[in-house]
C-alpha positions as CSV (number, residue, x, y, z in Angstrom):
1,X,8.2,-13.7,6.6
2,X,4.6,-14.7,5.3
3,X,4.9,-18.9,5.3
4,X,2.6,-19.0,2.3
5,X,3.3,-21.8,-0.5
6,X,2.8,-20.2,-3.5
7,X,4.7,-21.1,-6.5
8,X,6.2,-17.9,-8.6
9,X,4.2,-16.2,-10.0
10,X,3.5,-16.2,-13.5
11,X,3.0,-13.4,-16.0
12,X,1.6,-14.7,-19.1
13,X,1.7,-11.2,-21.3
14,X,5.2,-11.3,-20.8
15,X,8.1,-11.8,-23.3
16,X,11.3,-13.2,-22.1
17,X,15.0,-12.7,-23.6
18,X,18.2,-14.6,-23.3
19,X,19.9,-13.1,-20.7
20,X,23.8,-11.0,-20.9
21,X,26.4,-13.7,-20.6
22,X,27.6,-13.4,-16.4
23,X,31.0,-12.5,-17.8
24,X,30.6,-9.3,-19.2
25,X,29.2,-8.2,-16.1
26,X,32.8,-8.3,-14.1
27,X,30.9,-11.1,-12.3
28,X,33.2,-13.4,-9.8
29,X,30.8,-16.1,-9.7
30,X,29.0,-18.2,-7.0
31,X,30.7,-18.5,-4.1
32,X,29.0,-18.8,-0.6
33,X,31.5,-17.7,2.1
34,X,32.8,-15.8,4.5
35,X,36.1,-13.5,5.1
36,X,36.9,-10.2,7.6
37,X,38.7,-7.4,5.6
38,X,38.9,-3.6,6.1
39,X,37.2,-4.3,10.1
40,X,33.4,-6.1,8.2
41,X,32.5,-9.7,8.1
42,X,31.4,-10.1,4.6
43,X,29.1,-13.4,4.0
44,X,29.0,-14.2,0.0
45,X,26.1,-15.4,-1.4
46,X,24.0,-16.1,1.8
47,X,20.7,-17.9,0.8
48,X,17.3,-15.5,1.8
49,X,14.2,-18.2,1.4
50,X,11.0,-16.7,0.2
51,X,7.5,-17.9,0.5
52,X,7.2,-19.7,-2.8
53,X,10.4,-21.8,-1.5
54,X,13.1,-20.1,-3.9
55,X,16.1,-18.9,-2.5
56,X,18.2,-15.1,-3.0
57,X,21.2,-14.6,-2.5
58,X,22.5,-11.9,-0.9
59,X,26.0,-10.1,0.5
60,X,25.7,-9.4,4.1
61,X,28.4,-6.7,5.7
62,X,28.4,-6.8,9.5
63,X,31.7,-4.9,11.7
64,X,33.7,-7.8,12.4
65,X,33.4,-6.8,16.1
66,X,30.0,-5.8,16.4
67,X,29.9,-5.9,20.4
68,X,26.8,-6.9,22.1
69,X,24.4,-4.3,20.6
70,X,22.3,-5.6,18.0
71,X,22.5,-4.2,14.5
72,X,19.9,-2.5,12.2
73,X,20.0,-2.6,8.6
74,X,19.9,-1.1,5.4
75,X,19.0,-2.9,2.4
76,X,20.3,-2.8,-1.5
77,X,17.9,-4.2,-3.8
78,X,18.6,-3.5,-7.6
79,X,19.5,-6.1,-11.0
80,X,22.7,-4.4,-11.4
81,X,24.9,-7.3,-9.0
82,X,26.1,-6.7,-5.4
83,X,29.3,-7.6,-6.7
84,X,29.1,-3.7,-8.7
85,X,29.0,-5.5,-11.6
86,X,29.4,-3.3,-15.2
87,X,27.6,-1.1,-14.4
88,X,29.6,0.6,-12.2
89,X,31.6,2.2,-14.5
90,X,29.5,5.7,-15.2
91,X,29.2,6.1,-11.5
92,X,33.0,6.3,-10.8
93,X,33.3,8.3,-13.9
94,X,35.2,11.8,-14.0
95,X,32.0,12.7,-15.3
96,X,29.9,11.6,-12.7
97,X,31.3,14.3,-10.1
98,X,32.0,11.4,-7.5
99,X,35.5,12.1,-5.5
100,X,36.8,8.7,-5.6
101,X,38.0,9.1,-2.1
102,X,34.3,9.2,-1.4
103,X,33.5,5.6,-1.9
104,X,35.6,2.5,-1.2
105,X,36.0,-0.4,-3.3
106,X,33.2,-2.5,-1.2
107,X,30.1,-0.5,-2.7
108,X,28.0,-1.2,-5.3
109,X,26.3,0.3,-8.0
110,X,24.0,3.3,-6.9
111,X,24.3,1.5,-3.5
112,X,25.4,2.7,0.5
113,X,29.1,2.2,1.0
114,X,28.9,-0.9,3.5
115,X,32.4,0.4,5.0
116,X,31.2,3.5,5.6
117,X,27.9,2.0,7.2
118,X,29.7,-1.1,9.1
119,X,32.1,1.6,11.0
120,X,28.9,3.5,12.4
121,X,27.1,0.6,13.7
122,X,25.2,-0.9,11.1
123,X,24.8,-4.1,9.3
124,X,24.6,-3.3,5.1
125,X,22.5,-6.3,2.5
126,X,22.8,-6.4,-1.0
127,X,20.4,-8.7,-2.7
128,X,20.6,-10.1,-6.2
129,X,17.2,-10.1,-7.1
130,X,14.9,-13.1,-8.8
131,X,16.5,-14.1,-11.9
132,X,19.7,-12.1,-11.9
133,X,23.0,-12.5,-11.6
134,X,23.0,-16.5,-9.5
135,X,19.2,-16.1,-7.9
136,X,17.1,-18.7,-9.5
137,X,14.3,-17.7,-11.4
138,X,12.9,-15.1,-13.9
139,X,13.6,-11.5,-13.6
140,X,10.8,-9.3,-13.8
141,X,11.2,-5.9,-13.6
142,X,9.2,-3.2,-11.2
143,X,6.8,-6.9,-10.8
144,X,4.5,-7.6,-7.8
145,X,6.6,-10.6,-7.6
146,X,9.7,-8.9,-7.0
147,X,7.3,-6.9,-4.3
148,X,6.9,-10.0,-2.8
149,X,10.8,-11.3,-2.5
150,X,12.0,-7.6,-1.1
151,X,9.4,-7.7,1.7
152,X,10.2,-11.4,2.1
153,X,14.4,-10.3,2.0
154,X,13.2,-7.3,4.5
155,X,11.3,-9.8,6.7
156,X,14.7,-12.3,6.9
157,X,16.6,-9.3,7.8
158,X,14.6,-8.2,10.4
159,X,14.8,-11.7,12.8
160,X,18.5,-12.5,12.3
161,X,20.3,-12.8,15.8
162,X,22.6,-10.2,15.0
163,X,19.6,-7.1,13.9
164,X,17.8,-5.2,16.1
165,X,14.4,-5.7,14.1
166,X,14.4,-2.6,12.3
167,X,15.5,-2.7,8.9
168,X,16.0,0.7,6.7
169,X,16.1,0.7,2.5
170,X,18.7,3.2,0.6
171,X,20.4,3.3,-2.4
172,X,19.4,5.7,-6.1
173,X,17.7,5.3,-8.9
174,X,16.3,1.6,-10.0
175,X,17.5,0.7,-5.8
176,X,14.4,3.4,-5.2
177,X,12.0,2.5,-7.1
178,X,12.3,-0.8,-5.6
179,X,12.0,0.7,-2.5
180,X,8.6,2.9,-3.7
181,X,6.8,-1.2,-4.6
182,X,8.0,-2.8,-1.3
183,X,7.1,-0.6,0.9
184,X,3.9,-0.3,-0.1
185,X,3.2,-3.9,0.7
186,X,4.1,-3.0,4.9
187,X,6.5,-5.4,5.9
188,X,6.4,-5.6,9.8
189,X,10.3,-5.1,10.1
190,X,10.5,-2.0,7.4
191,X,11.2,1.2,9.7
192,X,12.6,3.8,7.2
193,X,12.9,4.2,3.7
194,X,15.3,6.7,1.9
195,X,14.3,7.0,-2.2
196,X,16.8,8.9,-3.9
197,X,15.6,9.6,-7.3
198,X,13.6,7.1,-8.5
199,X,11.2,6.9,-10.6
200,X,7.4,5.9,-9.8
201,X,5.7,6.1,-13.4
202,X,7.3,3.9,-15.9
203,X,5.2,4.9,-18.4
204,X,5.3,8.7,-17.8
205,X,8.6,8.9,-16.5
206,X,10.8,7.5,-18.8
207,X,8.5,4.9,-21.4
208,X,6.8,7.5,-23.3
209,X,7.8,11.2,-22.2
210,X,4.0,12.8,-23.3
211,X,3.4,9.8,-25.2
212,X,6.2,9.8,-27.7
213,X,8.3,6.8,-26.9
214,X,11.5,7.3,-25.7
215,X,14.4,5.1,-27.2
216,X,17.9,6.2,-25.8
217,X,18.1,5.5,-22.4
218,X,15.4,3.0,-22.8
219,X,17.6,1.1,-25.3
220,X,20.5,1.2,-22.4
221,X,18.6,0.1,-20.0
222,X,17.3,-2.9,-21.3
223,X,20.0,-4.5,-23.5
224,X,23.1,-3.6,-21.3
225,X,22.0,-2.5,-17.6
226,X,19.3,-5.4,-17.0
227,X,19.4,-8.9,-17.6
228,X,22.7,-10.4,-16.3
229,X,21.5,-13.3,-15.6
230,X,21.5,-17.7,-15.4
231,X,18.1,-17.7,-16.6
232,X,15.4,-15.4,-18.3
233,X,14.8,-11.8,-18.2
234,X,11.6,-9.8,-18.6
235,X,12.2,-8.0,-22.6
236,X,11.8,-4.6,-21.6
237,X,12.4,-3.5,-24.8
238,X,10.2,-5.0,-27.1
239,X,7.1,-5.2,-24.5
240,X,7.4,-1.0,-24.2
241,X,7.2,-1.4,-28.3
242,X,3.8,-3.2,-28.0
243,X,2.6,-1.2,-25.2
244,X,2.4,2.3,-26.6
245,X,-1.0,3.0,-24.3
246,X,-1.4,3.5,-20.6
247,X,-2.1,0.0,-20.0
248,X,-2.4,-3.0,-17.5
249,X,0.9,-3.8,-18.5
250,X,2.5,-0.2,-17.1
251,X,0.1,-0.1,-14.1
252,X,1.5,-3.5,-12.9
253,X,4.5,-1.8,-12.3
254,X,3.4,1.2,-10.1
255,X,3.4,1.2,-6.6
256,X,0.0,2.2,-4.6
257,X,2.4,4.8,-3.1
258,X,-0.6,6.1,-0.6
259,X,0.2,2.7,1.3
260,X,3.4,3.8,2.0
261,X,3.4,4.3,5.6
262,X,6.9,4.3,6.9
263,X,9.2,7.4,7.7
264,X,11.0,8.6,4.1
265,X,13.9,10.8,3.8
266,X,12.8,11.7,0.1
267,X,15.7,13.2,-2.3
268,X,15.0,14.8,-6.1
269,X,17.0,16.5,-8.4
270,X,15.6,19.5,-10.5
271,X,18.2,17.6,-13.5
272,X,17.1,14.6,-13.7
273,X,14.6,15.5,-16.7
274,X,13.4,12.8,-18.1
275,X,14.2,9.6,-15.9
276,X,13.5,10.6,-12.2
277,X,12.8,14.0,-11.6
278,X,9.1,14.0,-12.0
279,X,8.5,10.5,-10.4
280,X,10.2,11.2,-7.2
281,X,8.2,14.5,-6.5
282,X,5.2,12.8,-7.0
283,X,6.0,10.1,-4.6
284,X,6.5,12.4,-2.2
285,X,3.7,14.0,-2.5
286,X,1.7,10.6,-2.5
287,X,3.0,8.9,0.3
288,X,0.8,8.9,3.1
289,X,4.2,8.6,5.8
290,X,2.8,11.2,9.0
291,X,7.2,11.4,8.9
292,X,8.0,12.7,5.4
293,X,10.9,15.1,4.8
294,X,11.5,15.8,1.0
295,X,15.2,17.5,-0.3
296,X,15.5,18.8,-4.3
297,X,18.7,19.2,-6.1
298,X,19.9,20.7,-9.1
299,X,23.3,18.5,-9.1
300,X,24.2,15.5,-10.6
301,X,22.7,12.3,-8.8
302,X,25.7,10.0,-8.3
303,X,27.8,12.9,-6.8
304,X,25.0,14.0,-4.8
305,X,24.4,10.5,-2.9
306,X,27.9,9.9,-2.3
307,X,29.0,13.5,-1.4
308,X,30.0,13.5,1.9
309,X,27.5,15.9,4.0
310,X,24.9,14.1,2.3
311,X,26.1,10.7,3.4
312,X,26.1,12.4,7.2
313,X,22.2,13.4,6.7
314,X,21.6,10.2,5.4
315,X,23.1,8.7,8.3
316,X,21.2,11.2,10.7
317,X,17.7,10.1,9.5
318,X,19.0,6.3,9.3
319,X,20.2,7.0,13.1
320,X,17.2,8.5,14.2
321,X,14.9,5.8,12.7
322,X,16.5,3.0,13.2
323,X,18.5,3.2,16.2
324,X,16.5,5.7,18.2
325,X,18.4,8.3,18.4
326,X,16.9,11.8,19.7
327,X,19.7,13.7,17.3
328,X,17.7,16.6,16.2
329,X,16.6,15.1,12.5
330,X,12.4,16.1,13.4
331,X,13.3,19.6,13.8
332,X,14.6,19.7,10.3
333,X,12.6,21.3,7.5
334,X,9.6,19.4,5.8
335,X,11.5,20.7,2.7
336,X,14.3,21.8,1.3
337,X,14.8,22.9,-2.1
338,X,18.1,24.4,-4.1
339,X,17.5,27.8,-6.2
340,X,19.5,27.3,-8.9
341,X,21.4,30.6,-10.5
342,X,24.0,28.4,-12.2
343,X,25.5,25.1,-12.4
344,X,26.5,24.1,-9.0
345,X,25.6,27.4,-7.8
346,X,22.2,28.6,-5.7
347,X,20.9,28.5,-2.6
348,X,18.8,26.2,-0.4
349,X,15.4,27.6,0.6
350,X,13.2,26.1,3.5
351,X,9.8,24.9,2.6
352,X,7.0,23.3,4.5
353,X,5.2,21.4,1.7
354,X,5.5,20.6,-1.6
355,X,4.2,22.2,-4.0
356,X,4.4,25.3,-2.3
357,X,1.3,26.6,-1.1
358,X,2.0,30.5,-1.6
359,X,2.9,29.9,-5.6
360,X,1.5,32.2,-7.8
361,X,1.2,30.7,-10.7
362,X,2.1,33.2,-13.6
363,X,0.7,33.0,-17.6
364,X,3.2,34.6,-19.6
365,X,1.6,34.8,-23.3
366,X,3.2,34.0,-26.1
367,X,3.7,36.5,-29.1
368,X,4.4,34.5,-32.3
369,X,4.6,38.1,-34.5
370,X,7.6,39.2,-31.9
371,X,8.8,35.8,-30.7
372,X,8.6,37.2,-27.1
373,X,6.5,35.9,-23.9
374,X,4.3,38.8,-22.8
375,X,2.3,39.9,-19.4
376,X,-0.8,40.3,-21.2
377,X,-2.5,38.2,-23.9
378,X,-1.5,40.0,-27.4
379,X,-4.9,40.7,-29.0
380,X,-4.1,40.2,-32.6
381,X,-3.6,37.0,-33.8
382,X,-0.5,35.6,-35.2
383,X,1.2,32.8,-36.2
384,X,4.7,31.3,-36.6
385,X,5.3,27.6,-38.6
386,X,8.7,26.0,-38.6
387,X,9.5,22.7,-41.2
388,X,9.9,19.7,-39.1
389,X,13.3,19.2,-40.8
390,X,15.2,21.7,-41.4
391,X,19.0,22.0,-43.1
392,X,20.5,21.5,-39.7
393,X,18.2,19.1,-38.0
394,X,14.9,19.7,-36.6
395,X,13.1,22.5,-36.9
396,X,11.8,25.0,-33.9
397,X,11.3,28.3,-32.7
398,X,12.0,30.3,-29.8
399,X,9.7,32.9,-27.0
400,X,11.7,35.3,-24.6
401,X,10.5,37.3,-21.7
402,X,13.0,39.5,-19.7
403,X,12.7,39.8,-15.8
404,X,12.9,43.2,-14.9
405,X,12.8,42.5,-10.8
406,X,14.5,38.9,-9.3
407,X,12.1,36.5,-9.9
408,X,12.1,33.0,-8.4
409,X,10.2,30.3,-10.6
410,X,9.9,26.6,-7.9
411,X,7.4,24.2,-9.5
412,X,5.5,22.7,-12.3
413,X,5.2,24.6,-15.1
414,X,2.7,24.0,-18.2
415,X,2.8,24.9,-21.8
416,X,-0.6,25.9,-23.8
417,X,0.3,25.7,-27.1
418,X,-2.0,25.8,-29.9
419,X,-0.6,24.1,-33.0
420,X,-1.5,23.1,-36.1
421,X,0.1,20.2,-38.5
422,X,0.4,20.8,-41.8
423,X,1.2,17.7,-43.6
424,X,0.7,15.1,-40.8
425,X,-1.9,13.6,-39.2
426,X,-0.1,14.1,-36.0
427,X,2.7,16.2,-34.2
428,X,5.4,15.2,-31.2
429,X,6.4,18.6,-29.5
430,X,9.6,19.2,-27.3
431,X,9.7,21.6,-25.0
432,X,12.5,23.1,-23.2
433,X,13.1,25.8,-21.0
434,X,16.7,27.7,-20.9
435,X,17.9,30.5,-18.7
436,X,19.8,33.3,-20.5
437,X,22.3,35.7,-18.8
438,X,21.8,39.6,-19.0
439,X,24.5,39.3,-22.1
440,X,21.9,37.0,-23.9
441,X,24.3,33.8,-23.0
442,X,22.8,30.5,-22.4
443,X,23.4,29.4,-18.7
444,X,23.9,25.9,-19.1
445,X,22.7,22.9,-15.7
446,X,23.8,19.4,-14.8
447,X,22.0,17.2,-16.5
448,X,21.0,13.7,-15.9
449,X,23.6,11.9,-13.7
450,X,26.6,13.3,-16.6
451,X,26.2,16.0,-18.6
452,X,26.8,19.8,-18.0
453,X,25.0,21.2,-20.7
454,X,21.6,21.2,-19.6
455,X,18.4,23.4,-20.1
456,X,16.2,24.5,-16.8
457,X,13.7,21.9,-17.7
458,X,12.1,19.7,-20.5
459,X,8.5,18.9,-21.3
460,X,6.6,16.6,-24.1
461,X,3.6,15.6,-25.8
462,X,2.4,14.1,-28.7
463,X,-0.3,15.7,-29.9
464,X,-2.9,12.5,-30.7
465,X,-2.0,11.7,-26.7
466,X,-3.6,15.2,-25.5
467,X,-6.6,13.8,-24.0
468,X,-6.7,14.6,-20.0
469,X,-8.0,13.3,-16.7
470,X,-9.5,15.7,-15.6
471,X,-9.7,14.3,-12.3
472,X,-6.2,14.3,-12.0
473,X,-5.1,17.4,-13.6
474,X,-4.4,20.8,-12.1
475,X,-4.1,24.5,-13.8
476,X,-0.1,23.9,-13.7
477,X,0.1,20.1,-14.1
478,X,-2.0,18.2,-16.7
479,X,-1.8,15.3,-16.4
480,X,-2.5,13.0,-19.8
481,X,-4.4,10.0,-20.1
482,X,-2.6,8.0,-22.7
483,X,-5.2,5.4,-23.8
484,X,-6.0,6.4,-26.9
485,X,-5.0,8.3,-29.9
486,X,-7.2,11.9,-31.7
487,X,-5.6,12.1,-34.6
488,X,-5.1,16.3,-36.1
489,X,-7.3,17.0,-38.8
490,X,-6.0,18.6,-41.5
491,X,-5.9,22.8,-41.4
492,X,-7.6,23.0,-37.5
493,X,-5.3,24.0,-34.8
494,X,-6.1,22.0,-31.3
495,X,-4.9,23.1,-27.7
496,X,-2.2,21.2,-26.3
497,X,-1.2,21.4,-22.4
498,X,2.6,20.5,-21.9
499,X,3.4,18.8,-18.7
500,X,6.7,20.8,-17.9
501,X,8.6,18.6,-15.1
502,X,9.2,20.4,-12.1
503,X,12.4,22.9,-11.4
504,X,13.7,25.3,-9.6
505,X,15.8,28.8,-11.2
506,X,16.5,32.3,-9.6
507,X,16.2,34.9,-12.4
508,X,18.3,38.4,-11.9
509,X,16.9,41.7,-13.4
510,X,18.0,41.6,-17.3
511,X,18.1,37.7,-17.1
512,X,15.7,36.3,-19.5
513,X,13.7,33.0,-19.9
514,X,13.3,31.2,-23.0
515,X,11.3,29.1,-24.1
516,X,11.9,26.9,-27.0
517,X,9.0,24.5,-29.0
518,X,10.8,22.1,-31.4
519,X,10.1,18.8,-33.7
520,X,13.0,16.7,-32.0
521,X,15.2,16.1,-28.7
522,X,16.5,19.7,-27.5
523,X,19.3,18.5,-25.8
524,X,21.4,16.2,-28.5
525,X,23.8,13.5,-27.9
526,X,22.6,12.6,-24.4
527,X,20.0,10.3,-22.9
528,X,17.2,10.6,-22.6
529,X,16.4,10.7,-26.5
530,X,13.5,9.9,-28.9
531,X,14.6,8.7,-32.6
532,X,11.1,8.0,-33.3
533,X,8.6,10.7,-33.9
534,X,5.5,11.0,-36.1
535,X,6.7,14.8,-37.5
536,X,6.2,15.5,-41.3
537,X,5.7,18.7,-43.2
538,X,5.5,22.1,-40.8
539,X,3.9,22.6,-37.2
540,X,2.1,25.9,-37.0
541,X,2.1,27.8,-33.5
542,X,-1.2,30.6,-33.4
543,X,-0.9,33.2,-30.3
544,X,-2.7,36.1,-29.6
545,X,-6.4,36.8,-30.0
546,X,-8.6,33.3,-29.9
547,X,-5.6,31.5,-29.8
548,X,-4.5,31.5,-25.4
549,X,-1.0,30.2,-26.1
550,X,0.5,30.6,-22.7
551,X,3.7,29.7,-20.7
552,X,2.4,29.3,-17.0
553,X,4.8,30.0,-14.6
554,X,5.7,29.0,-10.9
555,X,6.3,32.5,-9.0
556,X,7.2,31.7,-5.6
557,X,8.3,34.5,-3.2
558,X,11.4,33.9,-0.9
559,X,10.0,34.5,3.2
């Protein structure tokens, strides 16, 4: 642990909000301690010091009779209390998928099961973070001072008595994008990290999906999943309000993931649209680890990091990188990603990089006079407009192309759309892609961590925010720079590229893809959402001729 006296530091750009009253949070209170139950020593509220000279506190789970071997370690790091906290709820859901027989009453939120860990040999911490729960201080969130207290908590871990100096990270969702920050800063005693969906963009990932702001799981987030606290809590809320840019403000909260060095066991999930599913790809892909292994799901996360066989390859890579062990986890593929033909039903194809070298990536053109995607660009010109707000909600319109051999799409796909806003100076598009059976029947995917109702994939952009980096972008994956706004002038269609997040879907002869452009949220009644948009009067979709409106499409060939 760096010995370095530096007081906390301070973020003056920051606004602070009273925190959620301890209660409501199922929280039993302070209480340093000790007891055996279940075969695990279980220390309450031991005190981690870090450099500044604040204290966290921390649940350790050791087996009560360890032996003589030392013990290696996974860590828990996330605001939602090591105690589960209220938070747990959704997770043990009906909805969820989670077996209840899969996780025993000692695991937290999102977090490894310390039973489950304790009875194979391993000691399990869960940290409250700075400023939640009893830790001292103020909580900020994704903050290079929170870098600096988990790589001080991994450091403590690491030269206890009873660890064998190598200390691993696991847990889903806001527990791995803690792990993305910390290991980038190299702690000595970090061996093995294990991100399982989480996020790495604020901004693009969950913020401002294509700069429109989002303000459903957002809302969530902030007022009733963070800030259980004795103290002060960073106001995620209003600062994503007064931060509607790519600023310094988001950028302080992205990892430099090419300093992550350590072996990952990376997992994504093809339905996470919208929270984690693009960040974690793009981790991966970042990462400069020479022992990388990346898996992608179309199932719902909670169910999927708690299933059992997962829990056995999570323990396989742990056992490998921790304790040693020459178990046979290097010969496994670089990647593995699930072909989705239905909910909860695909296959698992074997990959050795991501993206796929041998895509081919596809245009299929767009044909406003027949609705229909098309092999070739349509020469004539057309054009199809839809009212922002129509009887029923918001307004859209729909493009179809029928497979006529079995097609595999596995990647990033991109929308060119060229629109035109009549009666605004400005347009927010949805995009969604949706899989329709030979009978013309929507196939419906998990979605997020709870819903079954789900499209193949979502995509956004506002259409002042369609200034790229070139630098950054690719033919499939444009990537927007979000500083500034170019407001629509009146009567002048502009091109707009649609970042479509990444997916996976196995398409049958008579199958169809469709694609559907709309004014609002696609999905209804779910998070993510976005109540705020700038949409007035009609948008106006051209195709054919001048106009290259284009769906471009990931073909990847099974080997």
């Amino acid at each position: 642990m760096s010995t370095d006296n530096k007081p906390q530091l301070t973020y003056p750009h920051l606004y602070f909000r009273e925190p959620n009253p301890l209660a409501d949070g199922n929280y039993p209170g302070f209480a340093p301690g000790s007891r055996v139950a279940d075969g695990m020593r279980i220390d309450r509220d031991v005190e981690i010091p870090v450099r500044d000279g604040s204290v966290l506190y921390a649940d350790v789970h050791r087996p009560a009779d360890p032996g003589t071997a030392p013990l290696p370690v996974l860590i828990s790091w996330g605001p939602y209390g090591k105690h589960g906290g209220r938070s747990t709820a959704p997770s043990r859901s009906a909805a969820s998928g989670v077996d209840p027989s899969w996780v025993s009453p000692y695991a937290a939120i999102e977090a490894p099961d310390p039973l489950f860990w304790c009875r194979h040999g391993y000691a399990v911490v869960y940290v409250d973070p700075r400023g939640t729960w009893s830790t001292p201080g103020d909580y900020t969130l994704a903050s290079e001072q929170e870098a600096q207290d988990f790589h001080d908590a991994i450091e403590w871990a690491g030269t206890r008595d009873w660890s064998n100096g190598k200390v691993g990270l696991s847990g889903v969702s806001y527990l791995s994008i803690a792990q993305w920050r910390v290991a980038a800063t190299r702690p000595p005693h970090l061996a093995a990290i294990n991100p399982w969906e989480g996020l790495t963009d604020f901004y693009r990932d969950i913020a401002y999906h294509g700069g429109i702001p989002e303000t459903g799981f957002m809302e969530v987030f902030a007022r009733h999943s963070l800030g259980y606290s004795s103290t002060r809590v960073e106001d995620l809320e209003r600062l994503a309000a007064e931060h509607p840019f790519d600023d310094a403000y988001w950028d302080a909260k992205r990892a430099v993931l090419e300093n992550v060095e350590v072996p990952a066991y990376v997992v994504a999930s093809w339905s996470n649209q919208g929270l984690h599913g693009r960040g974690t790809l793009e981790g991966f892909k970042r990462i400069s680890s020479a022992h990388k292994w990346l898996e992608v799901h179309g199932r719902k996360t909670w169910e999927y990091y708690y299933r059992p066989e997962n829990v056995a390859s999570q323990l396989k890579f742990f056992d490998w990188a921790l304790k040693g062990e020459d178990n046979g986890w290097t010969d496994r593929p670089k990647v593995l990603t699930e072909v989705r033909e239905r909910a909860n039903a695909g296959y698992v194809a074997q990959e050795r990089e991501w993206p796929i070298a041998r895509t081919e990536y596809v245009p299929l053109h767009l044909d406003a006079a027949q609705g229909t995607l098309v092999d070739k660009p349509p020469l004539a010109e057309a054009e199809v407009s839809y009212p922002v707000q129509d009887g029923d909600g918001v307004g859209g319109t729909r493009f179809s192309y029928a497979f006529t051999e079995r097609t595999r799409l596995t990647g990033h796909a991109k929308l060119r759309l060229w629109l035109e806003a009549r009666g605004s100076d400005d347009a927010d598009v949805f995009v969604a892609l949706r899989k329709k059976d030979a009978s013309g029947r929507e196939v419906p995917f998990p979605f997020f961590a709870l819903y079954d109702n789900g499209p193949i994939a979502l995509g956004w952009l506002r259409a002042s925010h369609r200034a790229l980096d070139e630098r950054r972008s690719t033919p499939w994956q444009p990537w927007h720079r979000h500083d500034r706004e170019e407001l629509l002038e009146p009567g002048v269609p502009v091109a707009l590229d649609i970042e479509i997040w990444p997916s996976s879907t196995l398409f049958e002869p008579g199958e169809s893809l469709e694609v559907v452009v709309q004014a609002g949220d696609v999905v209804t009644g779910v998070l993510p959402g976005h109540r705020v948009t700038r949409n007035a009067g009609d948008h106006v979709i051209r195709t054919g001729g001048r106009f290259d409106s284009h769906l471009l499409v990931p073909v990847v060939a099974d080997e």
